[in-house]
DRENLOKE-477175 format. One record per residue (C-alpha): residue number from 1; chain; z, y, x. Coordinates in steps of 0.001 Angstrom, whole numbers, plus 524288, in hexadecimal, padded with zeros to 5 digits. Layout:
N
{num NUM cadena A c3 Z c2 Y c1 X}
...
***
This chain:
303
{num 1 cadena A c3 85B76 c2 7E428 c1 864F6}
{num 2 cadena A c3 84ECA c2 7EAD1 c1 86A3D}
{num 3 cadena A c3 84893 c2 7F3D2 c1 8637F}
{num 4 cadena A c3 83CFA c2 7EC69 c1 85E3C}
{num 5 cadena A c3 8496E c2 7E3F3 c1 857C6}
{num 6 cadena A c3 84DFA c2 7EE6A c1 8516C}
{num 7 cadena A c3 8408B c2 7F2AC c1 84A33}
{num 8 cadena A c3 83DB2 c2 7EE63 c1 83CC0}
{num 9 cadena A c3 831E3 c2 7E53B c1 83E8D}
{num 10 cadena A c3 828B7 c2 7E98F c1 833DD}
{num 11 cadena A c3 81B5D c2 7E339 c1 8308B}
{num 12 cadena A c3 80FF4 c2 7E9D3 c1 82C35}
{num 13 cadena A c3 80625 c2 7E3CB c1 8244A}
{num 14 cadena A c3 7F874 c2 7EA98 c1 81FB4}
{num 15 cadena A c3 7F89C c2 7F512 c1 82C12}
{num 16 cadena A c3 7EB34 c2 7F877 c1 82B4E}
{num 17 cadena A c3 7E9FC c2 7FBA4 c1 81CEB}
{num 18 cadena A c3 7E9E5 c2 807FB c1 8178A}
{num 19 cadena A c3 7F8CF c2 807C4 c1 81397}
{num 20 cadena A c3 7FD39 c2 7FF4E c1 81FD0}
{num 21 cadena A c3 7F829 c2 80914 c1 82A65}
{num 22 cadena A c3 800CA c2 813DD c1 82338}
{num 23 cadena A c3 80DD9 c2 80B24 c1 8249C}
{num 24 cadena A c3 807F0 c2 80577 c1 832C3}
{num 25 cadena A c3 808B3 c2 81380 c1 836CC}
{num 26 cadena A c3 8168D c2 81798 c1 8345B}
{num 27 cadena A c3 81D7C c2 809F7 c1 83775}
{num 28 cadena A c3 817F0 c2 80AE9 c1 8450E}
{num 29 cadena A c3 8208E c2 8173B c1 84655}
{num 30 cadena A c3 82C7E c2 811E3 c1 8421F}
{num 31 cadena A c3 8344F c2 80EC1 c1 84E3B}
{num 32 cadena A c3 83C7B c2 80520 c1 84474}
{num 33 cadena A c3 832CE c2 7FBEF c1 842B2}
{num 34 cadena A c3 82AA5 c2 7F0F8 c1 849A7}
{num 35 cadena A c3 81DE1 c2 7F27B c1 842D8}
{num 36 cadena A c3 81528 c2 7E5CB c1 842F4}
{num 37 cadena A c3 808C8 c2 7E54A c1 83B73}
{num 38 cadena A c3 7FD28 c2 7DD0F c1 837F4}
{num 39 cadena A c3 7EEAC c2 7E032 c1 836C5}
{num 40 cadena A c3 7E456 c2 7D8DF c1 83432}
{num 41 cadena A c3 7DD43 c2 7DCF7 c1 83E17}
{num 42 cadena A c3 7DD1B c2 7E69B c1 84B3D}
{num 43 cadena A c3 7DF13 c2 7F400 c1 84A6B}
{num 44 cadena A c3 7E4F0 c2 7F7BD c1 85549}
{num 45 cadena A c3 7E085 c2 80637 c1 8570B}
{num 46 cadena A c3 7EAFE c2 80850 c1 84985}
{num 47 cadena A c3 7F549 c2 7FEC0 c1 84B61}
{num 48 cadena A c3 7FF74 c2 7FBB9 c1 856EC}
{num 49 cadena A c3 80D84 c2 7F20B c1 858A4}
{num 50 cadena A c3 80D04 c2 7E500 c1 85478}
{num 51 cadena A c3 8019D c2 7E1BB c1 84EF1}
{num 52 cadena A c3 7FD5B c2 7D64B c1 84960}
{num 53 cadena A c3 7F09D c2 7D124 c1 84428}
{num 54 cadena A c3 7ED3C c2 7C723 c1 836E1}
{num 55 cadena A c3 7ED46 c2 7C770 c1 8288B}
{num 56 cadena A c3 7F754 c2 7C514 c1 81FDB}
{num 57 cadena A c3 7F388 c2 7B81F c1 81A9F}
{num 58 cadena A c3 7F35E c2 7B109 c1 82754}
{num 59 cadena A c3 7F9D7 c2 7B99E c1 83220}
{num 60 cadena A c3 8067D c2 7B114 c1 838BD}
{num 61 cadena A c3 81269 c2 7B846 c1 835B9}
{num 62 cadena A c3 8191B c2 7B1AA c1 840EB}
{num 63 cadena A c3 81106 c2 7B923 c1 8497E}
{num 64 cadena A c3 816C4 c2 7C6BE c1 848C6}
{num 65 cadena A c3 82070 c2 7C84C c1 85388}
{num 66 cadena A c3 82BFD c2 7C779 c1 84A93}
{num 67 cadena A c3 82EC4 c2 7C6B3 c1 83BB4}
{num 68 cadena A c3 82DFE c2 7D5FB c1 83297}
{num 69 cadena A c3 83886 c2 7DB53 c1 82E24}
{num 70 cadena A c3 8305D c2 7E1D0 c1 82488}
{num 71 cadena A c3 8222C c2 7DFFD c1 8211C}
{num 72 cadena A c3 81A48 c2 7EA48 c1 81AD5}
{num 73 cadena A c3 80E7B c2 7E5DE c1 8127D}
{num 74 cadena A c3 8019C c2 7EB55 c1 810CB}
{num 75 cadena A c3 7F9E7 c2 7E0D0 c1 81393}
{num 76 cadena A c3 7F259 c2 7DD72 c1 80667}
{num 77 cadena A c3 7E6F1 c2 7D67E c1 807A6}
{num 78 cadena A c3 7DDBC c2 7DB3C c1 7FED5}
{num 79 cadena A c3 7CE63 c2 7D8E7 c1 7FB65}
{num 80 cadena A c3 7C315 c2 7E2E1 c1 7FA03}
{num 81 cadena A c3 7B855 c2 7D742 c1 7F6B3}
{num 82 cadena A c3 7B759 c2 7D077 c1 7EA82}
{num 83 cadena A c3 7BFE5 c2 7D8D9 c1 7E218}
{num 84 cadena A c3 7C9F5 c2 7D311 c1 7DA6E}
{num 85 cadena A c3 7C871 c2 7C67A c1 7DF0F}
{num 86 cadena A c3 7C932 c2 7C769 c1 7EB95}
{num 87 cadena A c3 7D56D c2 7D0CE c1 7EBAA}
{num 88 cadena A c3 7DB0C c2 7C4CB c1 7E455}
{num 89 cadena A c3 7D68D c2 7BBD4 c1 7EFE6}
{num 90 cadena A c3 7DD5A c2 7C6CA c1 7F8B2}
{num 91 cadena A c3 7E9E9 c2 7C7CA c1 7F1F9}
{num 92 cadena A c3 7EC22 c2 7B932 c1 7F211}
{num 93 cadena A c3 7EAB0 c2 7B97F c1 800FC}
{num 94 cadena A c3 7F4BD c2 7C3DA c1 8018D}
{num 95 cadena A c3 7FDE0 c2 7BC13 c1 7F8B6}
{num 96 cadena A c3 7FDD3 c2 7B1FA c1 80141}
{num 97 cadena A c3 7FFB7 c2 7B9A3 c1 80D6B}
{num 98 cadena A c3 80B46 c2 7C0C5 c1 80758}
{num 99 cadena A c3 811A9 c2 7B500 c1 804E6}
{num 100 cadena A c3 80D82 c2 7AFD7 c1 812F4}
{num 101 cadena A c3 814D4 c2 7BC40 c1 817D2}
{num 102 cadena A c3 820FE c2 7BC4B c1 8101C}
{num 103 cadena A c3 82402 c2 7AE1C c1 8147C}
{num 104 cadena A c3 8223A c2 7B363 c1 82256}
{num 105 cadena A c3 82962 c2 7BF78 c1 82022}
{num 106 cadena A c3 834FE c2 7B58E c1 816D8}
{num 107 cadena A c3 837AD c2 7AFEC c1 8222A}
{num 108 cadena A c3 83DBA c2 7BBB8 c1 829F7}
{num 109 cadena A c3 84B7B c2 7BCE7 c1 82964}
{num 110 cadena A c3 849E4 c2 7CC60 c1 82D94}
{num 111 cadena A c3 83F58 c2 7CDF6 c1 823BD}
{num 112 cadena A c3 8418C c2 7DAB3 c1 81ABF}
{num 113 cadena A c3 837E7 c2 7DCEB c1 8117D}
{num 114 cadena A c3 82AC9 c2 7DF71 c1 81106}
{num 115 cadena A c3 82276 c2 7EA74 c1 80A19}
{num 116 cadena A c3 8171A c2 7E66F c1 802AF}
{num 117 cadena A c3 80DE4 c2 7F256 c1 7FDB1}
{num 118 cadena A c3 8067E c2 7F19F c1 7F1EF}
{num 119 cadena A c3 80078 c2 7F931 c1 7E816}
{num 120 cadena A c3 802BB c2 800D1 c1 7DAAF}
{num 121 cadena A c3 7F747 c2 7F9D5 c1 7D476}
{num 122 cadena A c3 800AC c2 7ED27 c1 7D268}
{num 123 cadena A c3 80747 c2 7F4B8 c1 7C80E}
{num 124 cadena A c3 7FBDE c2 7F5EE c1 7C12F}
{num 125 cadena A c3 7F817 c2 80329 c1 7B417}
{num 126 cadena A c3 802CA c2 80949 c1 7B0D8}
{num 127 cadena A c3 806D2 c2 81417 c1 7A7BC}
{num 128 cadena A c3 815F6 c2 81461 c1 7AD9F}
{num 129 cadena A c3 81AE3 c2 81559 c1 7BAB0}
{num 130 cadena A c3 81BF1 c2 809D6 c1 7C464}
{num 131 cadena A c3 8288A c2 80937 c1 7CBC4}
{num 132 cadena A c3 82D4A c2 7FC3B c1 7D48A}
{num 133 cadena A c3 83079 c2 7F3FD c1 7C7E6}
{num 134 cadena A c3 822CF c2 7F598 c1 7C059}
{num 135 cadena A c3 81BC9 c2 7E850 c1 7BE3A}
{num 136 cadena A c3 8101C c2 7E67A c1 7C45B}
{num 137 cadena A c3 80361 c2 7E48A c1 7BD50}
{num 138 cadena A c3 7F8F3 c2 7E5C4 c1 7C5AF}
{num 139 cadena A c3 7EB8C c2 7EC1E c1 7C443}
{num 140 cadena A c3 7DEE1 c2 7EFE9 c1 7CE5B}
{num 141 cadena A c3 7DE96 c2 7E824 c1 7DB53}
{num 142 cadena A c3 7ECF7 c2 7E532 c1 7D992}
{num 143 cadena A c3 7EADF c2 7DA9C c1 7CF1A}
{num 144 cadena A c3 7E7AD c2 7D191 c1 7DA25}
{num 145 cadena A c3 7ED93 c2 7D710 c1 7E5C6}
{num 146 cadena A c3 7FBB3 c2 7D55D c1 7E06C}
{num 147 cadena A c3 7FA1B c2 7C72E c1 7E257}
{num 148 cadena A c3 7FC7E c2 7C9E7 c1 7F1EB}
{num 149 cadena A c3 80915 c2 7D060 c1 7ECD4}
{num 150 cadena A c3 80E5E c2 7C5CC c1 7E5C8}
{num 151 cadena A c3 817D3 c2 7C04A c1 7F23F}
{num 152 cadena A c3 81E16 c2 7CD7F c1 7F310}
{num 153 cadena A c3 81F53 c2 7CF4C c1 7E343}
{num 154 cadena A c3 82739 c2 7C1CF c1 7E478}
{num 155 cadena A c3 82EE7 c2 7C645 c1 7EF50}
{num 156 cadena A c3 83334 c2 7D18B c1 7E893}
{num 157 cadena A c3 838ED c2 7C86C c1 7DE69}
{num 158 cadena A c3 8401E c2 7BE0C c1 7E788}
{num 159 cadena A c3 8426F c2 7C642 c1 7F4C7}
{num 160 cadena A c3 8415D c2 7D404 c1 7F002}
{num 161 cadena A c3 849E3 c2 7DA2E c1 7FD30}
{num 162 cadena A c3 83D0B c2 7D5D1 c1 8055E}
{num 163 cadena A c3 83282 c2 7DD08 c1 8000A}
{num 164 cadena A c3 83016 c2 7EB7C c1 7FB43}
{num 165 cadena A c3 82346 c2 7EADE c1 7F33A}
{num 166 cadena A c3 81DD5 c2 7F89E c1 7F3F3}
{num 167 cadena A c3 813F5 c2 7FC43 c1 7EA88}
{num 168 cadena A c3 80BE2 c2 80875 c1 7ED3E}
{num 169 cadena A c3 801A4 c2 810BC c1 7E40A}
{num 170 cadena A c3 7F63D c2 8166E c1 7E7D1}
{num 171 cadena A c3 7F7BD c2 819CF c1 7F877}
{num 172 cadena A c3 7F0EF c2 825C3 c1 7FC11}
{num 173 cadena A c3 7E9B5 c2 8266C c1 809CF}
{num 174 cadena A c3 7DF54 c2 82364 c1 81280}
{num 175 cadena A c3 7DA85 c2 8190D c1 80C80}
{num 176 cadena A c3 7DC00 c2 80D66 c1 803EC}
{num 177 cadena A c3 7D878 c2 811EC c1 7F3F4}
{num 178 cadena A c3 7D856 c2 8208C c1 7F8C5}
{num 179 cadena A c3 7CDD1 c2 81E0D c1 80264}
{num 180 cadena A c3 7C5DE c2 814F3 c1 7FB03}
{num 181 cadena A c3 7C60B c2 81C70 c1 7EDAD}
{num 182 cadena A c3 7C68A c2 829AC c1 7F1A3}
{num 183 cadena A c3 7C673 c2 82E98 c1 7FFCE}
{num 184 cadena A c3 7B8A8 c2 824DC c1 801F8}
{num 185 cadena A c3 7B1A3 c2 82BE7 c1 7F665}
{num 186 cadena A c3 7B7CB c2 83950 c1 7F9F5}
{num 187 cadena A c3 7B2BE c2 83966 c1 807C4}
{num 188 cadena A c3 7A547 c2 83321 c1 8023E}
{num 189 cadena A c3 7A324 c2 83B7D c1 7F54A}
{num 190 cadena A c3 7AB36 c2 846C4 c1 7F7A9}
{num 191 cadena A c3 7B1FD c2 844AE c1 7E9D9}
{num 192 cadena A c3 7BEB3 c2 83F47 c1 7E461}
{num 193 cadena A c3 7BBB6 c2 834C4 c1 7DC05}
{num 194 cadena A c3 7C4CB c2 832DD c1 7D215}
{num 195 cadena A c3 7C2E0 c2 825D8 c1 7CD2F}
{num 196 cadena A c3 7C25A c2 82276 c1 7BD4E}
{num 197 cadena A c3 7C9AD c2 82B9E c1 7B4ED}
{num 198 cadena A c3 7D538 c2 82D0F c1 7BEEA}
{num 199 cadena A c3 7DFDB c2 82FC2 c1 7B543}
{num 200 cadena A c3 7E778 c2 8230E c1 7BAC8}
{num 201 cadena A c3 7F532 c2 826AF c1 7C19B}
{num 202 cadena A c3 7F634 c2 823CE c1 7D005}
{num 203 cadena A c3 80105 c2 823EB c1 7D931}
{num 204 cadena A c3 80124 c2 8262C c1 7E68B}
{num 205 cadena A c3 8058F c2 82676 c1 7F52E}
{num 206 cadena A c3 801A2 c2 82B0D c1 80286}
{num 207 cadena A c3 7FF59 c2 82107 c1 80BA0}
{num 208 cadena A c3 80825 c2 82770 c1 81556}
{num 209 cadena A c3 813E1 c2 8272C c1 80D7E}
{num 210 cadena A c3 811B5 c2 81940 c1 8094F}
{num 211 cadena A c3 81203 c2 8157D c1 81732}
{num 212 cadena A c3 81ECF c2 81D49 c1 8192A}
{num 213 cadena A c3 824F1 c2 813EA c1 80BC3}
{num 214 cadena A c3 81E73 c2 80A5F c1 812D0}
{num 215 cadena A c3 82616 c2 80B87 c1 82044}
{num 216 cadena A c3 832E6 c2 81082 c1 8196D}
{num 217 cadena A c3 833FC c2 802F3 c1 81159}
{num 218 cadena A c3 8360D c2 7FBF9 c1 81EBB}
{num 219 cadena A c3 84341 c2 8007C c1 81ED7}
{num 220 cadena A c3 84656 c2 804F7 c1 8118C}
{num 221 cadena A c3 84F6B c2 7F994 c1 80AF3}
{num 222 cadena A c3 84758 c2 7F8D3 c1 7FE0C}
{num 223 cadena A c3 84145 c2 7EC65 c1 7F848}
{num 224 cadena A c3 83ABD c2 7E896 c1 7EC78}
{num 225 cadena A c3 82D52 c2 7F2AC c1 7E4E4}
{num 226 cadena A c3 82C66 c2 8005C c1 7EB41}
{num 227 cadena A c3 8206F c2 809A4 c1 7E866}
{num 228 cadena A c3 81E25 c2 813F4 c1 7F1CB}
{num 229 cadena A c3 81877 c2 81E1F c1 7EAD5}
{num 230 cadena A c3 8197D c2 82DA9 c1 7EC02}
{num 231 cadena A c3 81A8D c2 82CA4 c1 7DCBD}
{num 232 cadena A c3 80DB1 c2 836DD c1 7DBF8}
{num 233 cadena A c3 804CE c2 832AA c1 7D24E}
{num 234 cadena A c3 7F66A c2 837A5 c1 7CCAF}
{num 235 cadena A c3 7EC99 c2 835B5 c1 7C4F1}
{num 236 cadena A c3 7E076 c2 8322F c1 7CAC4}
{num 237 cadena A c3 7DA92 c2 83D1C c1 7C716}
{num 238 cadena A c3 7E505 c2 845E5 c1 7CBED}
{num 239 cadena A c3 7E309 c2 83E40 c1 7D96C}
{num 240 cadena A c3 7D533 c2 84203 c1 7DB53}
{num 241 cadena A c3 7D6F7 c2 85103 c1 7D635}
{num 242 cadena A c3 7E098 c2 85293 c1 7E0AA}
{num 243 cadena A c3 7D714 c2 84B75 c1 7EB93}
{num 244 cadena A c3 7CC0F c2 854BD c1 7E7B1}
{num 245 cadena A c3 7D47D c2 85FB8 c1 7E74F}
{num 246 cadena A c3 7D967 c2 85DB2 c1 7F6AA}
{num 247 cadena A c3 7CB4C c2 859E8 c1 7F938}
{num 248 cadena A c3 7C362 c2 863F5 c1 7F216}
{num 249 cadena A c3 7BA39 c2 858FD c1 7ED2B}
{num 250 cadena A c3 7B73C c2 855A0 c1 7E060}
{num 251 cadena A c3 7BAE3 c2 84A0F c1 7D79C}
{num 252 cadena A c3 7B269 c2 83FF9 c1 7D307}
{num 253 cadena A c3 7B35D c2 8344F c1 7C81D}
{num 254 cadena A c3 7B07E c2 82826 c1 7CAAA}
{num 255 cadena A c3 7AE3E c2 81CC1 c1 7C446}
{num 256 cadena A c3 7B7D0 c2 8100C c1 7C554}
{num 257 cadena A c3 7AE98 c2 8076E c1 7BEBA}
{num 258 cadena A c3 7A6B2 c2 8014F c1 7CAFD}
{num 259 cadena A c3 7B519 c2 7FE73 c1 7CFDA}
{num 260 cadena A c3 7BA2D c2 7F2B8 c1 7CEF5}
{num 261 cadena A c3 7C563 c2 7F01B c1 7C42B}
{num 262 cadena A c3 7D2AF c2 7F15A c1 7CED7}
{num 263 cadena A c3 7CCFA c2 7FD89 c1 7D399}
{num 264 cadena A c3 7C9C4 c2 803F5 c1 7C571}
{num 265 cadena A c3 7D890 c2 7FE3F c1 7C2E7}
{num 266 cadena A c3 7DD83 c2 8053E c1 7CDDA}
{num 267 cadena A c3 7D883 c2 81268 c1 7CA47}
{num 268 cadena A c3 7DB05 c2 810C6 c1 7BBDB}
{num 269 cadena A c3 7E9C0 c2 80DA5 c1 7BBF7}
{num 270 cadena A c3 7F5D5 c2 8155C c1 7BB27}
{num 271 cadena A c3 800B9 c2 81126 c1 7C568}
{num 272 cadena A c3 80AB1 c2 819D5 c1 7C3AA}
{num 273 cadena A c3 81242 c2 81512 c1 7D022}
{num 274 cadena A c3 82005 c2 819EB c1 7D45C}
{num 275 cadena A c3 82CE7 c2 8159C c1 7D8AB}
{num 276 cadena A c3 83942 c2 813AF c1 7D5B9}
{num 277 cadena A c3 83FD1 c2 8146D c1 7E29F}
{num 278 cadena A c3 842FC c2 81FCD c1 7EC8B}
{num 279 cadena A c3 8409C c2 81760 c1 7F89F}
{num 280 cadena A c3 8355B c2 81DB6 c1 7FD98}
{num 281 cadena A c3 8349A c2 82C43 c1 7F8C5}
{num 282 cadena A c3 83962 c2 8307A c1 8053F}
{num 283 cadena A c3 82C98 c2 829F3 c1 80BEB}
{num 284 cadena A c3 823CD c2 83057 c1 800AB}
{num 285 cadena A c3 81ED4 c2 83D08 c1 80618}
{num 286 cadena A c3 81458 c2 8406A c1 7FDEF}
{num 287 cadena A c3 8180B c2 8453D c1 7EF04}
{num 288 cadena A c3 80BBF c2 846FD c1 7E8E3}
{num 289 cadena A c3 7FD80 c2 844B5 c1 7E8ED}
{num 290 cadena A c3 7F880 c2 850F0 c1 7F140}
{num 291 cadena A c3 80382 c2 84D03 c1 7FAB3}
{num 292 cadena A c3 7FE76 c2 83F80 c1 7FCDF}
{num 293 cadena A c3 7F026 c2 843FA c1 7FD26}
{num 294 cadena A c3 7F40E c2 84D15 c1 806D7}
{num 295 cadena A c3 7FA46 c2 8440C c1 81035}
{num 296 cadena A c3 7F31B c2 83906 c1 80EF6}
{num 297 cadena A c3 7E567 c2 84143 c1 80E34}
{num 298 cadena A c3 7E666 c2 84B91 c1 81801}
{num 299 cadena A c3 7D851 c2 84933 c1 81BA5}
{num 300 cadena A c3 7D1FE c2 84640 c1 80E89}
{num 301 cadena A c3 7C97F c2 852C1 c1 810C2}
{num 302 cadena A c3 7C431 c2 84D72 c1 81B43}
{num 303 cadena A c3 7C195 c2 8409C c1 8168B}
***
């Protein structure tokens, strides 16, 4: 057996996003693993190994060089025109090119699993905690995006050993709800905005140790729900005192009402997230909010 036999052929999907580059970035150091990805398009100055190009609703499966062993999911197509219809027309298109992928993927006798990533919102307001068995009631953009989830939420009913749904709250880096929210008006205004009342309860995680569940679940024999959260949780409110305490900036209110509905549901709701498992503590570095800040943020004064 040569050594490219004796790797564990993982695929990548959703790279270039704002989680995916995280996870790209540690898998290509692990000297266990084949790492394949795709991207929709070039970008060769960030990523290197086998790369392939397409989209998830039409890319031929047959093409990678051989079959995953595991397939890692990030890969949601979303919509920023249109608003809540056309993140319907988006989440259709990934429901079909879920399904497209899990015949494809069915097929493999060496399959494993694979790890889908999604969101806290599908729980929906909550006064309790959410662990793995919660129902799901979604609210904000995830009222139509869970239709592109709807393959995997059947598969964990029929062939539950082949897929680890893992459901994440609110991911703090460079980018994604931090950047558009906060970090853009910060750099801009030189204020925290702090948006409606803020007394809803967030939950959180650094992007870095996300990646590190991320990579970990490869190998870890688990199946089934799994949140990856650092169990810290905050107020709003709370959030932004701390960001203009470690920036020395003030904090300003803002208005929700020229948002659209899913975002004034997204920073109106409690979701208490947190887990029920031990699996990935020991990949969970950061224990509290100033932590994660910390690590995630090292140059927010210079932003």
């Amino acid at each position: 057996m040569n050594a490219t036999a004796a790797k564990k052929h993982v695929l990548l999907l959703g790279a270039s996003g704002f989680i995916g580059k995280a996870a790209y970035h540690l898998l290509k150091m692990n000297t266990g693993i084949e790492l394949s990805i795709l991207l929709r398009k070039p970008d060769a100055d960030i990523f290197e190994g086998n790369i392939y190009y397409g989209d998830i609703t039409n890319f031929d499966w047959q093409k990678l060089k051989h079959p995953p062993q595991v397939v890692i999911h990030l890969a949601r197509i979303s919509s920023k025109k249109w608003g809540r219809p056309g993140r319907l027309l988006a989440a259709w298109k990934g429901y079909f090119a879920n399904k497209r992928l899990l015949r494809y993927i069915s097929g493999n006798e060496n399959f494993e699993k694979i790890i889908y990533v999604s969101g806290s919102l599908m729980y929906g307001n909550s006064s309790r905690p959410l662990d793995e068995r919660s129902t799901l009631s979604p609210i904000s953009f995830a009222r139509e995006y869970i239709k592109a989830e709807l393959p995997f939420i059947k598969m964990l009913q029929f062939q539950p050993a082949k897929i680890c749904m893992l459901r994440v709250p609110w991911v703090v880096g460079r980018g994604s709800w931090l950047q558009a929210f906060f970090l853009n008006y910060i750099q801009q205004q030189q204020q925290v905005p702090q948006y409606g009342n803020g007394k809803h309860l967030m939950t959180f995680i650094a992007l870095s140790d996300l990646a590190r569940c991320i990579a970990a679940l490869c190998s870890l024999p688990f199946n089934g729900v799994l949140h990856a959260v650092a169990e810290v949780q905050s107020t709003q409110v709370d959030f932004c005192r701390l960001l203009s305490s470690i920036l020395s900036l003030p904090v300003v209110r803002l208005s929700l009402g020229h948002q659209e509905k899913a975002v004034q549901e997204a920073f109106t709701s409690d979701i208490p997230l947190v887990s029920s498992y031990n699996v990935l503590k020991p990949y969970i570095q950061c224990q509290t909010l100033r932590d994660i800040l910390e690590k995630e943020l090292f140059l927010l004064k210079h932003i």
